[in-house]
N, C-alpha and C positions, 0 to 999 in steps of 0.2 A: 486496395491497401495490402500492402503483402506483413508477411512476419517479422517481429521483431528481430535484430540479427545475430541474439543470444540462440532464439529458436531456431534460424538458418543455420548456424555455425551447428549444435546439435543434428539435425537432421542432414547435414553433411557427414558431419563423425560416423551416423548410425548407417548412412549410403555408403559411404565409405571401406566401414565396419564389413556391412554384409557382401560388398564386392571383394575383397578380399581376402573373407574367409569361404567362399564359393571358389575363388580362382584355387584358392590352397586345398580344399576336399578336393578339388577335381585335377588336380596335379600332383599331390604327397605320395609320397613312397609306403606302400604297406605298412613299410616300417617307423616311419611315423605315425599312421595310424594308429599301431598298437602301442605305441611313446606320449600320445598328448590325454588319452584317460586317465594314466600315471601322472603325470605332470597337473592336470588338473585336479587330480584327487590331493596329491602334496598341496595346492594351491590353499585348496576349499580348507583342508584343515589347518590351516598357518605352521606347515612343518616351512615351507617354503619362504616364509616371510621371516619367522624366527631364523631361519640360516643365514638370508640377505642380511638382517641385522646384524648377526653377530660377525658374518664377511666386512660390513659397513664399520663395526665397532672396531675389528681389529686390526684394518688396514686402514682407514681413513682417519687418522688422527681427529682433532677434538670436531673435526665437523661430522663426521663418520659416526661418532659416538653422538654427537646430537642429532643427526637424523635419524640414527639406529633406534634411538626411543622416542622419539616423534614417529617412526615409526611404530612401534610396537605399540607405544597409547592408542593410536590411529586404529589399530588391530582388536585393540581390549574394547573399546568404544565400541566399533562393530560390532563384535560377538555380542555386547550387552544388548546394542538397540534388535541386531536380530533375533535374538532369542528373548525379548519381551520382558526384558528386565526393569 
């Protein structure tokens, strides 16, 4: 009996995932390297989400702006459940 195909599709994404962040360490240019701990540091503290929003609010008329706060609830939601709120 094999896995349901919620779990296959999953474990595809995650094989996936790891093959192609393998191929990317072992090909990037120095100078990316020294570019994606930046980048992920912007990520982890939503400087990088709150900008998309506000790029989404200000160019993408009324759907732009409704993503821009469905996103950012998305973001406030996060922080609460991971910080144990």
């Amino acid at each position: 009996m094999g896995y349901p195909p919620a779990r296959n599709l999953l474990a595809g994404i995650r094989a996936t995932d790891r093959s192609l962040t393998k191929r990317l360490a072992a090909s990037a240019s120095p100078r990316l390297h020294r570019a994606l701990p930046e980048v992920e540091e912007t990520a982890e503290g939503t400087k990088l989400w709150c900008g998309s929003a506000a790029v989404m609010a200000w160019l993408g008329g009324w759907r732009g702006r409704k993503a821009a706060a469905a996103g950012l609830a998305a973001v406030a939601v996060a922080q609460l459940v991971s910080n144990g709120v």
